[in-house]
N, C-alpha and C positions, 0 to 999 in steps of 0.2 A: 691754553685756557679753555677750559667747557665751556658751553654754551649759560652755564647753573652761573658757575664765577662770572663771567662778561655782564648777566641783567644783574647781579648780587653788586657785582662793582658800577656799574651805572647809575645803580639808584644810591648807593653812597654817596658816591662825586653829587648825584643831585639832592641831595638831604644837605649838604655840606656847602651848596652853593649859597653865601650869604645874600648874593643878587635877587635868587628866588624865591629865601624863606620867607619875606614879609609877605609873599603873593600866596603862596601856599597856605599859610598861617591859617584864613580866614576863610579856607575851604566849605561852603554854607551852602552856592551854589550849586542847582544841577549840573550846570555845565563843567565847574572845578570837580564834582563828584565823577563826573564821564570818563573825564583824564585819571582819576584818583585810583576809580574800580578798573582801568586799561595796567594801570600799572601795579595795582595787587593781582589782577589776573595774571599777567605776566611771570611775575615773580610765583606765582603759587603753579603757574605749567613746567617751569624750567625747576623748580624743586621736585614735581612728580616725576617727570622725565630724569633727573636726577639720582635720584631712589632709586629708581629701576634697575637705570646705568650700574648703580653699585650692588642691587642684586639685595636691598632691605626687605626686610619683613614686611608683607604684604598681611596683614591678620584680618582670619576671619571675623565678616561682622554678621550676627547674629539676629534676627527678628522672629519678632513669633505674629504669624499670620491672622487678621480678626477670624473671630469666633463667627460661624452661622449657625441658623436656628437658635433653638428656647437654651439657655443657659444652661439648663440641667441636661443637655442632650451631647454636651461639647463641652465637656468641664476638662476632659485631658487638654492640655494645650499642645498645640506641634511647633517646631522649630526648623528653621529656615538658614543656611545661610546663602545670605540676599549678595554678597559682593565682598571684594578684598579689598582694604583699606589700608595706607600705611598713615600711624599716628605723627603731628609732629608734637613732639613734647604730651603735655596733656593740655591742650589746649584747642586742637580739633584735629581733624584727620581726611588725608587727601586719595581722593579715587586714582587709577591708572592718570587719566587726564587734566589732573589737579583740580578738579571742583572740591569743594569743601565742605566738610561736613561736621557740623555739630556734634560730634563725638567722643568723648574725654574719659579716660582712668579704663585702661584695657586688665581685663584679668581674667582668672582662667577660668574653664566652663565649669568647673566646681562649684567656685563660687555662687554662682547662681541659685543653684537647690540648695547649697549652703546655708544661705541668708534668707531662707522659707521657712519658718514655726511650725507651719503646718505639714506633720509626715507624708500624708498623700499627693498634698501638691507639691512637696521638694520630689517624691518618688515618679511624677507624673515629667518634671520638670528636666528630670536625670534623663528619664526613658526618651523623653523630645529631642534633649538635646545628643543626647547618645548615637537615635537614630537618624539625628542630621549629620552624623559621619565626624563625628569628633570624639576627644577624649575627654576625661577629666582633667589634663593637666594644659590642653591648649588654650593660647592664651588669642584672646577673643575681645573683641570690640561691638558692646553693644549699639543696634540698628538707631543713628539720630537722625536729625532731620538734615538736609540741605542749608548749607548758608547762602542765601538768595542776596547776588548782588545786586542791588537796583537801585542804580542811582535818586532817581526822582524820594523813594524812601529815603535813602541816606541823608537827603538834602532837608528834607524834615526833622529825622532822628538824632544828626549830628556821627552816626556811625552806617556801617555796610552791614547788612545782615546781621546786627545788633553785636558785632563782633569785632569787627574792625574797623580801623579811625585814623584822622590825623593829626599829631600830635602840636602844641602850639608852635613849634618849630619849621613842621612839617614833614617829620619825618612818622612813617605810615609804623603803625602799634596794632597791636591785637589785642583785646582785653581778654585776661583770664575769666574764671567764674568767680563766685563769690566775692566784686567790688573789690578785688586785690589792683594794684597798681599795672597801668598797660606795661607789654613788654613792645620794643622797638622786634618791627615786623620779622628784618633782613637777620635781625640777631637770633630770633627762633628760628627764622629757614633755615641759615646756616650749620645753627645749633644740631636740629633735625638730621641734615646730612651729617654732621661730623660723627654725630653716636649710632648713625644706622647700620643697625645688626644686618647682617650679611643672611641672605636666606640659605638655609643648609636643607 
């Protein structure tokens, strides 16, 4: 059994304990938030380390660097890529070290200039992203922010990093975008691993 399987089955057996649900349930506190964000971290380091283990696509993620000086001096835009991320699902996306990042719907760097009206700045946009050492057809995760786990917030907002939560049962969810229904956390890690593309 991996080290991925052992926290994946721990936190089952502890989702499952009827002993504990009622204590968990009403997770509000910082202190239940401490325990809460110990045990998504957890679970989000042994699915990184996991990935790896299996050799998943790691995809580039993409940023384009602010602009200096007067507007009209820096109209071409350059392109960066800042770090490799593996997605899980679309729902956010984990560094080497499993930190998490608001990241969702990877596609390829075409699309990008694709989805520009304006000719000069899709052709500015191709040239940026060209000379950051990609293709047209690689598939690319645009640069999001950090999911900042911190309790003291969570214990306000009723979620971690406005993303993840626990469920009235107690079993740990992550919400999609767009107000769609949480999914149970351990069921997208899993998920994540079982369809991850192997890096060639």
């Amino acid at each position: 059994m991996s080290d991925f399987d052992a926290v994946i089955e721990a936190e089952r057996q502890r989702s499952a304990d009827p002993a504990t649900a009622a204590g968990r349930a009403a997770a509000g506190r910082r202190e239940d938030w401490v325990r809460t964000l110990a045990r998504i971290e957890r679970l989000l380091t042994a699915t990184a380390t996991e990935l790896a283990n299996r050799g998943a696509v790691a995809l580039p993620v993409v940023g384009f660097p602010p602009r200096r000086g007067p507007a009209r001096l820096t109209r071409r835009p350059t392109a960066a890529v800042v770090d490799r991320r593996r997605p899980v699902l679309d729902l956010f996306s984990l560094d080497a070290r499993g930190g998490p990042f608001l990241e969702r719907g990877a596609l390829a760097t075409e699309e990008v200039w694709l989805r520009v009206s304006h000719p000069g700045r899709a052709e500015a946009l191709r040239a940026a992203l060209l000379g950051a050492g990609l293709t047209a057809e690689t598939v690319i995760l645009r640069e999001g922010p950090p999911i900042v786990l911190d309790a003291d917030r969570a214990a306000r907002e009723g979620r971690a990093g406005g993303c993840f939560g626990v469920a009235d049962d107690g079993t740990l969810v992550v919400y999609p975008p767009a107000d769609a229904a949480p999914v149970p956390l351990v069921e997208a890690l899993t998920a994540a691993v079982a369809n991850a593309a192997p890096q060639v």
